[in-house]
N, C-alpha and C positions, 0 to 999 in steps of 0.2 A: 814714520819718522825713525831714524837711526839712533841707534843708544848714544851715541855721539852728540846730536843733533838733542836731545832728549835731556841730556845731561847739561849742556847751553843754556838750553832754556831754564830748568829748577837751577840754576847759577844766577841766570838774570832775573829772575825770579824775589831770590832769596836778597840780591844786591837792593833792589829797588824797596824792599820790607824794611831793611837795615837801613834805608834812607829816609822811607817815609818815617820813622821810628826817632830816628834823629834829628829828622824837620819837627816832627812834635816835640821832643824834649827841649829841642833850643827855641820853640815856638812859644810853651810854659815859659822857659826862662825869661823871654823879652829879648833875648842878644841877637836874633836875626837883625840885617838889614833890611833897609825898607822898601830894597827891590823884589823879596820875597814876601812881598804883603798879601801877593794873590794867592798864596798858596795857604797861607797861616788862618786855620780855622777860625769861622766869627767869635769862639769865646776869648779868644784877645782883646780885652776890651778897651778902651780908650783911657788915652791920660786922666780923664777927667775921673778917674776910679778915687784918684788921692786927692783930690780935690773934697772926692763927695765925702768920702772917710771922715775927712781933716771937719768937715764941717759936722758930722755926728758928732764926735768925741771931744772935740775943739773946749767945748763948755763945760765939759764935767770935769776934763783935763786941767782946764784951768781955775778953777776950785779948788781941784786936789791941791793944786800947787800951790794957790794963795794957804791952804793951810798948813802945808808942811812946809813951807819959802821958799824954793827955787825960783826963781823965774822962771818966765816961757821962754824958750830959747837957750835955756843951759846946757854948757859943756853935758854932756853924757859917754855913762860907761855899762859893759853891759857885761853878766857875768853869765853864763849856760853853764849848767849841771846836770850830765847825764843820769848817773844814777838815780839821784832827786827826781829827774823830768821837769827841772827849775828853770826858768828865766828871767833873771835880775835886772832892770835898769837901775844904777845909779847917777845921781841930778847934782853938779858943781853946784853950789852954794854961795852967798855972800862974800865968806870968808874962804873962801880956793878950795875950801874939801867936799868930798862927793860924799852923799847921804843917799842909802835905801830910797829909790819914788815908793816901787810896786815893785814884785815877785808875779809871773805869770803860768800858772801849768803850758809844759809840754805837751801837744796834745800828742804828739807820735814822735821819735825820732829811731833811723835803724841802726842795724849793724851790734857792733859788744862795745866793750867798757877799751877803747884804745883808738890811737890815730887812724888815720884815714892813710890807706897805702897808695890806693890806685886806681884808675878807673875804672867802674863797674862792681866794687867790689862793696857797695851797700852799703858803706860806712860813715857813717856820720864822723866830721871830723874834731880833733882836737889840738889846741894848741893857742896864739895870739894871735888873729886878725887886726887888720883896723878898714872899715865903712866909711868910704868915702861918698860924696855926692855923686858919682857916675855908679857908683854901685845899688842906687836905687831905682828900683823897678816896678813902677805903675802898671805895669801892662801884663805881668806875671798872671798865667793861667791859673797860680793856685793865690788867684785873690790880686796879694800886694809882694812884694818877697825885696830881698836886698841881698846880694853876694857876699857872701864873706871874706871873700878873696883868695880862694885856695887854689892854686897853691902858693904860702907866703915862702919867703926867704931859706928858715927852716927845712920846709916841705920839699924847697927844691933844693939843698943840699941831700937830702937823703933818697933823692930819684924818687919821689912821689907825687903822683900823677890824679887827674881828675878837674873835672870843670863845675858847674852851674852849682854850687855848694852853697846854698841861702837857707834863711830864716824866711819863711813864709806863711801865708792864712793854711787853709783847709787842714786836712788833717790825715795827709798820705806820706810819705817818706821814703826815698831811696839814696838816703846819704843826706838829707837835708833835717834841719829840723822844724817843723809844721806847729804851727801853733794856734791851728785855729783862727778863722774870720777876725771875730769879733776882737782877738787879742792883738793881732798882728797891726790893724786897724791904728791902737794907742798908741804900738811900739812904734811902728812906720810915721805915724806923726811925731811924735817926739821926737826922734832921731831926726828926720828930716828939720824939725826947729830945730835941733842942735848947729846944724850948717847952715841955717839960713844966721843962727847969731855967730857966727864965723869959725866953728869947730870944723876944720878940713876932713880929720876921719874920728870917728867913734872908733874906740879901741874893743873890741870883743875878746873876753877870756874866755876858751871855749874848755872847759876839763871836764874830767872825767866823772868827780865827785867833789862835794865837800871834806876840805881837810881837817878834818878832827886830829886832837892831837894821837900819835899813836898809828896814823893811818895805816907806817910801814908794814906793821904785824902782820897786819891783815892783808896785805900785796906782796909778802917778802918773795913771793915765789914766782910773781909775776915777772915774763918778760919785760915790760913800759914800766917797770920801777924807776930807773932812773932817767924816763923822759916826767914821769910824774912828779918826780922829786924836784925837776927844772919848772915843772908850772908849778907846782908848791910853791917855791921860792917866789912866784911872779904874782901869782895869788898873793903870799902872806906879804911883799914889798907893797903892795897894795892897800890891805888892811889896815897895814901900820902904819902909811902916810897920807892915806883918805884922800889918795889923788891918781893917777893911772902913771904908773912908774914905767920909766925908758928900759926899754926892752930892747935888746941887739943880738942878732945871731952869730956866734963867733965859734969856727971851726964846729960845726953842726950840732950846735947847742946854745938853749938860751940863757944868756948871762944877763940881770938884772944892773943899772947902771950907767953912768957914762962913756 
């Protein structure tokens, strides 16, 4: 065989690896179509995965909630804390305001304390999503998982790039953040009854940290100062009216607001 002839080959090679690679992470995801069904490994497992979930957790879930009052079915909001390794659900109420359900350990997320640039580059994102019904994914390799939507509005004013960006079970991470089976199991039901009682997306605040007050001190030297100082403001318009506040991205930043 000719060096020529030699070099083709480790080409076509190395092409067909980068595909196989690709068929599995978007096999994980759920987003194949269904005419790639024969290729997609049996751990894809069937719709019925949220079904079976829904029916574990279903009971103790609604317990909880008879005792703290939500209903089944509430508006939800969800808040992620890197540094912490937190994950928030908050549950609409009687009276229109969102109240703490549950806090849930992170079990893994990667990447450092800042947004998500681009594809490949391991980072867990940050910023405002919102989870819609199409963004849920039963059939997700790691368990149960739900898109976050990235890249939002934002993400795409500043040419930032990346796809399959979810909250998911198990407990591996390459730009996601992984939450464990048994956690994902709750979140995935509840958010999913959040749409079945006619919530079109769950808003996801996705930052970096908890804002204590003071927090600038201790970032003043950071580059993401003032995208953090934009989720600040989106975080604390939040806190203070116990409801998930209108968020708009205007000239590549988010303004809190009508």
């Amino acid at each position: 065989m000719t060096p020529r002839a030699r070099r083709r080959c480790w080409l076509a090679a190395i092409i067909l690896m980068m595909l196989a690679l690709y068929l599995w992470i978007a096999a994980g995801a759920g987003w194949l179509p269904a005419s790639f069904a024969v290729i997609i490994p049996p751990a894809v497992a069937s719709a019925d995965r949220a079904a079976d979930a829904r029916a574990r957790v279903e009971p103790a879930l609604r317990q909880a909630l008879a005792e703290q009052g939500p209903a089944w079915s509430s508006a939800a909001l969800m808040r992620i804390f890197k540094q912490e390794s937190e994950l928030e659900l908050w549950l609409e109420g009687s009276d229109g305001h969102y109240r703490l359900f549950r806090t849930w350990p992170i079990c893994h997320w990667s990447g450092d304390l800042g947004p998500k640039l681009a594809e490949g580059d391991g980072q867990a994102p940050e910023g405002v999503y919102q989870v819609d019904a199409a963004a849920m994914n039963p059939r997700s390799r790691f368990h149960l998982s739900f898109n976050l939507g990235f890249p939002n509005a934002f993400d795409r004013a500043h040419g930032r790039t990346g796809s399959f960006l979810m909250v998911h079970g198990n407990c591996v991470s390459i730009g996601c953040y992984a939450m464990g089976d048994a956690a994902i199991e709750q979140i995935y039901t509840l958010v999913a009854a959040a749409h079945e009682g006619g919530q079109r997306q769950v808003p996801v605040l996705a930052l970096p940290f908890r804002f204590a007050d003071g927090w600038q001190r201790g970032h003043a030297d950071s580059v993401w100062l003032d995208f953090w100082e934009q989720l600040s403001a989106v975080d604390e318009a939040f806190e203070r009216a116990g409801r998930p506040p209108v968020v708009r991205v205007v000239d590549g930043r988010y303004v809190v607001g009508n």
